[in-house]
Structure formats: structure tokens, C-alpha cells
C-alpha positions in Angstrom: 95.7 93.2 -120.5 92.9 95.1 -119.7 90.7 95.3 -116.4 87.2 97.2 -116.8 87.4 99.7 -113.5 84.7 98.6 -110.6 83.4 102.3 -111.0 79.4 103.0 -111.4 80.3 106.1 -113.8 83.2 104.4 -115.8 83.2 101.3 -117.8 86.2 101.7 -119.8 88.5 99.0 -119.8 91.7 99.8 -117.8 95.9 98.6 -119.2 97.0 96.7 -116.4 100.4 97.6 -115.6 102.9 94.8 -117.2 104.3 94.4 -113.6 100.7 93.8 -111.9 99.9 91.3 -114.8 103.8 89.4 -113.9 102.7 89.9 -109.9 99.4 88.2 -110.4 100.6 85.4 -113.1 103.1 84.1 -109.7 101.1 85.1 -107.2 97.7 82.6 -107.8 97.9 79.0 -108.9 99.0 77.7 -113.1 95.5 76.6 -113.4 94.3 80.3 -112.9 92.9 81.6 -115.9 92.9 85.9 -116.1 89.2 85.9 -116.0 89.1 83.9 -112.6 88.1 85.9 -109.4 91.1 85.0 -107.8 93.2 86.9 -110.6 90.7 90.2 -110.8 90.9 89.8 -107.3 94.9 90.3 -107.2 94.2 93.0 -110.1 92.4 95.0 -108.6 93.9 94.7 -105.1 97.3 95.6 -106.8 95.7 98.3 -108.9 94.4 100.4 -106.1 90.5 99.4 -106.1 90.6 97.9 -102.7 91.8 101.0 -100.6 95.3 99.6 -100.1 97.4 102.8 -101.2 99.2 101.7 -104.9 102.7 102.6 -103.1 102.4 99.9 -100.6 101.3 97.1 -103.5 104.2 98.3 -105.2 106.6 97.9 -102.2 104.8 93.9 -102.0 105.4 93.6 -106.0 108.9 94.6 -105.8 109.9 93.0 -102.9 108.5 89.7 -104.7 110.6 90.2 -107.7 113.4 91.1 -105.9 113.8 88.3 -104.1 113.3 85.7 -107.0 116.5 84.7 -108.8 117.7 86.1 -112.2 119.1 83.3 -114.6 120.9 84.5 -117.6 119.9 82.7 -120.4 122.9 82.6 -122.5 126.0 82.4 -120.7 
């Protein structure tokens, strides 16, 4: 995925980082389509745009994954 960068200078889309993309997919509702606000919304907060420093979104992400259980799928 790609996000174009809310920058007046640069309009070259952006990669998403795989885990923002798995962050964002959870975090807003099934019926969320990746070109919904809410989803650039959570892109963009996650990526930085917002003002929110990237190590503290990371700290939310991980502690997310973290605490969501790990099935194997062949046991």
C-alpha cells in the first residue's frame, strides 16, 4: 500500500509500513475500505503526519499485537 504524503511540495505516493497497514486493517471496522477517511486517518496518524512522534504509535501498534493471541496453524 501506498499513502500520497499530506505535503504541499511532495506528492509522491508513500509504502505504508506492512505493520501500520495490519494496525489499521484491526483497528477500524470490516466494512472499512483503505480509501475511507477513517483508514487514511489511522495511516496517517500512525505514520507520523499528525504530530504524534512515530515511536509512541509504534509503542500503541506493538502493544496491540502483543496482546492478541498467536494460533499455530498446524499443530
Amino acid at each position: 500500500m501506498t499513502i500520497t504524503v499530506p505535503h504541499p511540495q511532495n506528492h509522491q505516493p508513500t509504502p505504508v509500513p506492512h505493520d501500520i497497514v495490519q494496525y489499521c486493517d484491526a483497528f477500524t471496522p470490516l466494512s472499512t475500505s483503505q480509501e475511507d477517511l477513517e483508514y487514511i486517518d489511522c495511516v496517517w496518524m500512525h505514520m507520523g503526519y499528525y504530530g504524534v512522534p512515530k515511536n509512541i504509535m509504534k509503542a500503541v501498534r506493538d502493544e496491540h499485537f502483543n496482546r492478541i493471541p498467536v494460533h499455530p496453524i498446524f499443530e
